[in-house]
N, C-alpha and C positions, 0 to 999 in steps of 0.2 A: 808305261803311262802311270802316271799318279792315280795311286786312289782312291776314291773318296770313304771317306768318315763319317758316319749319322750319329751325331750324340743323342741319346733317348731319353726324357726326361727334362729337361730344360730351355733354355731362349740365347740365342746369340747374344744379346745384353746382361745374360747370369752366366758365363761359363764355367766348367770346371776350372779351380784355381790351378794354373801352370801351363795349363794345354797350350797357350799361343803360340809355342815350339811345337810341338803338332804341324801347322800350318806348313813348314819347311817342309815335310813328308808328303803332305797327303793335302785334299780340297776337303775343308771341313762345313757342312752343312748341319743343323739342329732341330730336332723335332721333338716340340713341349707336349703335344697332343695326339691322340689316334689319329684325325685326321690330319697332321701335317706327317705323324706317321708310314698313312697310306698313301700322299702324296709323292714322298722321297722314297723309299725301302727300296724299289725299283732301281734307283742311283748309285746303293751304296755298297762297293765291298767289303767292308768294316762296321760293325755296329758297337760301340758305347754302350754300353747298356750302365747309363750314371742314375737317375734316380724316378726311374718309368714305373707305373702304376704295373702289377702284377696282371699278368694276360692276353697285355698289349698286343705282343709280336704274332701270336698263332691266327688270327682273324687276316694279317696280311701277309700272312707267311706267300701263299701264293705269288704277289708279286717280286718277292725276292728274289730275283731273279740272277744278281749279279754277288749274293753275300758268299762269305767265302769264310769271315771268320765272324765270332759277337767276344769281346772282352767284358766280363760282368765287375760292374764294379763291390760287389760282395763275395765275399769266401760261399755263402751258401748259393746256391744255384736251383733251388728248386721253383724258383719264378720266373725263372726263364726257360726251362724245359719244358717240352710237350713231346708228344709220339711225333710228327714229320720232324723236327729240328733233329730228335732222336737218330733217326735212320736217315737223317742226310748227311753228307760228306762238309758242311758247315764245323770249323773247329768250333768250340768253347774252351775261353780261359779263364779264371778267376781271381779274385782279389787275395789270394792264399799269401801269407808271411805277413801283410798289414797289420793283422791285428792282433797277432800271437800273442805278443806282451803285453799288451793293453788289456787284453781278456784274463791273462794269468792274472795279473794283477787286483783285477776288479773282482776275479773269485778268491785270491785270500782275504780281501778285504771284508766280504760277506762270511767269510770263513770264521776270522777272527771277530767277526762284529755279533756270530751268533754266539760263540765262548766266551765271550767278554759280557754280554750282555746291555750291548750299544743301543738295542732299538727301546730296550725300556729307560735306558740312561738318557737318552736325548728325549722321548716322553715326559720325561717326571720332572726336566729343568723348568721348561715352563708355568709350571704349576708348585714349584721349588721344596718340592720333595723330596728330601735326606733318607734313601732308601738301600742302606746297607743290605750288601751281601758276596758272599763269593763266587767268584769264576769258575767257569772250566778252564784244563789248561788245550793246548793246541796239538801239543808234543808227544807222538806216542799216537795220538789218535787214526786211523784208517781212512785212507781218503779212496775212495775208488771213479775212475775215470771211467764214464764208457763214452768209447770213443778217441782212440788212442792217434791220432793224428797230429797233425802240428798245433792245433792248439791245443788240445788233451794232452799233449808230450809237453808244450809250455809251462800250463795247468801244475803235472807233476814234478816239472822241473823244481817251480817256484814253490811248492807244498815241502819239498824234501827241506827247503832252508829254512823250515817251521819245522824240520825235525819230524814231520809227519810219515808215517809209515802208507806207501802210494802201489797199490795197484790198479790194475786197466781189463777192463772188458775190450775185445776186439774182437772182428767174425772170425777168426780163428786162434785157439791156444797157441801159444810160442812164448819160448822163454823170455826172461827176464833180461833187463839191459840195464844201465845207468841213471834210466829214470824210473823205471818200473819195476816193484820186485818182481812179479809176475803179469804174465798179460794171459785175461782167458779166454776163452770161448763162448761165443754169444749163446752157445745151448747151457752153457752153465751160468747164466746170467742173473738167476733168482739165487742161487746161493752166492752169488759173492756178492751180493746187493744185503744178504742178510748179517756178514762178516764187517759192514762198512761203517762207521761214525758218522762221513759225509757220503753222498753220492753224486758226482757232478755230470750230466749230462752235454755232451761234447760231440753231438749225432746231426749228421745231415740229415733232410727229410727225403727220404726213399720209400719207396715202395715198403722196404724191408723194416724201417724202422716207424712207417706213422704207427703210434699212439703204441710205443715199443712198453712206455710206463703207463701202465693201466691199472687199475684194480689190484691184481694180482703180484704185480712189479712193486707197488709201496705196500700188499700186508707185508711180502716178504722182507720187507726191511725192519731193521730196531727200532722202537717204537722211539728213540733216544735219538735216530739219526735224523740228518738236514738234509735238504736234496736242493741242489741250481742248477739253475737251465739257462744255460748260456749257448745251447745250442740250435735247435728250431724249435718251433713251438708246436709243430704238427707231431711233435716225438711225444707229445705226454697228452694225455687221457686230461682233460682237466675238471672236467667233474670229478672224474677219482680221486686226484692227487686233490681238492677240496674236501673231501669226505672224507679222506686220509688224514689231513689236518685237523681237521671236526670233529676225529672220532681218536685223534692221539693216537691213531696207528700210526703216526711219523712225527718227527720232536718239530719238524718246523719246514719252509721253503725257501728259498729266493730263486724268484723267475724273471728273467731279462728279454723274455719274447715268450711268442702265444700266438695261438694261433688264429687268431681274429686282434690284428692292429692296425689303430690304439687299443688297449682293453676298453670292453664297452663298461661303462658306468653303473650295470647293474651287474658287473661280473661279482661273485664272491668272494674272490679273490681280493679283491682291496679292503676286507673290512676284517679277514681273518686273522686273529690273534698268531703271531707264530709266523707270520707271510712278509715277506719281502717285495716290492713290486717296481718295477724300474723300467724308462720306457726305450728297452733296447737300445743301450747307450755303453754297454760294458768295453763297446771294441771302440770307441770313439772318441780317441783324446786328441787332443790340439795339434794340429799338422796333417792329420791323418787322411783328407781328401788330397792333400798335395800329394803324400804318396800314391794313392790310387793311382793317380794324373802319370809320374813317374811309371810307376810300372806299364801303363800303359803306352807310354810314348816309348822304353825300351822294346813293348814286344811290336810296335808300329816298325821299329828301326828292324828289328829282325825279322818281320812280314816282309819288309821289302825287297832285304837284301838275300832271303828266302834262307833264313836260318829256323832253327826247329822255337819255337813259342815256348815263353815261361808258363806253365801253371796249365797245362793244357790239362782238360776234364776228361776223363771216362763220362760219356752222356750218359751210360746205362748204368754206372753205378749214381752217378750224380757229385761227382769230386775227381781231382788228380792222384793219379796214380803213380 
């Protein structure tokens, strides 16, 4: 039998771009609301999960009766997990290789835009300000990943052709490879936070890592380094990491998520000297839901024909293994 597909998030009149191929597989049905949600969930053994308000699925988890797998359309997965999806035989897949390069990218860009000194250079045009001075250079300086996964591996792929010296935090020490001089261990994680230039944040939100940068995670850094977060926003403390800017315990930020979005308009964060603020856009360049749509129609083709699923998650750690 065909199976059916619940896109989550959207309206038969907006679909994801490419999906109409889909249809040849499967009976695709769409649900924009909790209640058109709770309606269908019951029908469906595929769930989309494209662009659904965080919390939706656990209030009708109950009815679920016939799911069998949920495709997310993002690499982070921590808005679709709860404890029963946890301990049920329900695959999860994720949006993992989308947006590897897109993200490398947007972090040297912030990389080089704090060395160069871009955010006071586009400031001072307006106001046409001739405000010499010198640069840092890029080359030589310490970038430390934590979070050494396929975009953390991106991350240092693309750091290394800036000549940058790349290491990685990961939950366990192991040597070095081609992108990494070293990879450490998350109990040595304050000292190589205090050896770093940059520090890029490249962490799913687990259990293990909320609020992994707190207080204690930015004093131990050089009062000289930058830190970006391009990875979830439930991973950093952000009162801290504000305090830490405020107080020139750390040279500066750029954060591309957070963990109440949009940032609310009386956050600190937008008026801080030193802050970069961007509204979760690092992974999203042009074409980029087509591919979603793609991967998802290859792992439709492989549900069917009952091949093993690209990108399938570990639910307990919260990512592919």
């Amino acid at each position: 039998m065909r199976p059916g597909v619940l896109v989550l998030g959207t309206v038969e009149s907006d679909p994801p771009p490419g999906i109409e191929g889909v249809g040849a597989l499967a009976d695709v049905v769409y649900a924009a609301t909790p209640e058109d949600l709770a309606e269908r969930i019951g029908q469906a053994d595929v769930l989309f999960f494209w662009h659904p308000r965080p919390g939706v699925l656990e209030p009708v988890w109950p009815k679920a009766d016939k799911l069998r797998w949920i495709q997310s359309a993002s690499a982070g997965v921590n808005s679709v997990l709860f404890p029963e999806l946890v301990e049920s035989d329900v695959m999860l897949t994720n949006a993992r290789g989308v947006f590897d390069q897109p993200i490398a990218e947007y972090v040297l860009g912030l990389i080089v835009a704090f060395a160069k000194g871009f955010p006071q250079v586009f400031a001072d045009q307006p106001d046409r300000v001739w405000r010499y001075r010198e640069t840092e250079p890029v080359a030589g300086k310490r970038l430390l990943v934590v979070g050494p996964g396929p975009i953390g591996r991106a991350i240092g792929r693309a750091a290394r052709g800036l000549s940058m010296r790349v290491a990685a935090v990961g939950r366990a020490a192991r040597p070095g490879d081609d992108v990494f001089d070293e990879i450490i261990g998350s109990d040595s994680l304050h000292a190589a936070l205090a050896e770093a230039d940059y520090v890029v944040d490249a962490l799913p939100l687990t259990d293990g890592t909320h609020h992994l940068f707190d207080a204690r995670a930015f004093a131990a850094m050089k009062g000289t380094a930058r830190f970006i977060n391009i990875g979830r926003g439930g991973t950093v403390d952000e009162a801290a990491l504000a305090d830490a800017v405020r107080m020139a315990e750390i040279g500066g930020a750029a954060l591309d998520v957070f963990e109440e979005e949009p940032l609310p308009p009386d956050s600190p964060l937008w008026e801080l000297e030193g802050v970069i603020v961007s509204p979760h856009m690092s992974g999203d360049v042009f074409g980029w839901q087509e591919r979603i749509v793609e991967l998802f129609a290859e792992n439709l083709r492989r549900y069917v024909v009952g091949e093993p699923l690209l990108n399938v998650v570990d639910k307990r750690l919260g990512h592919p293994v």
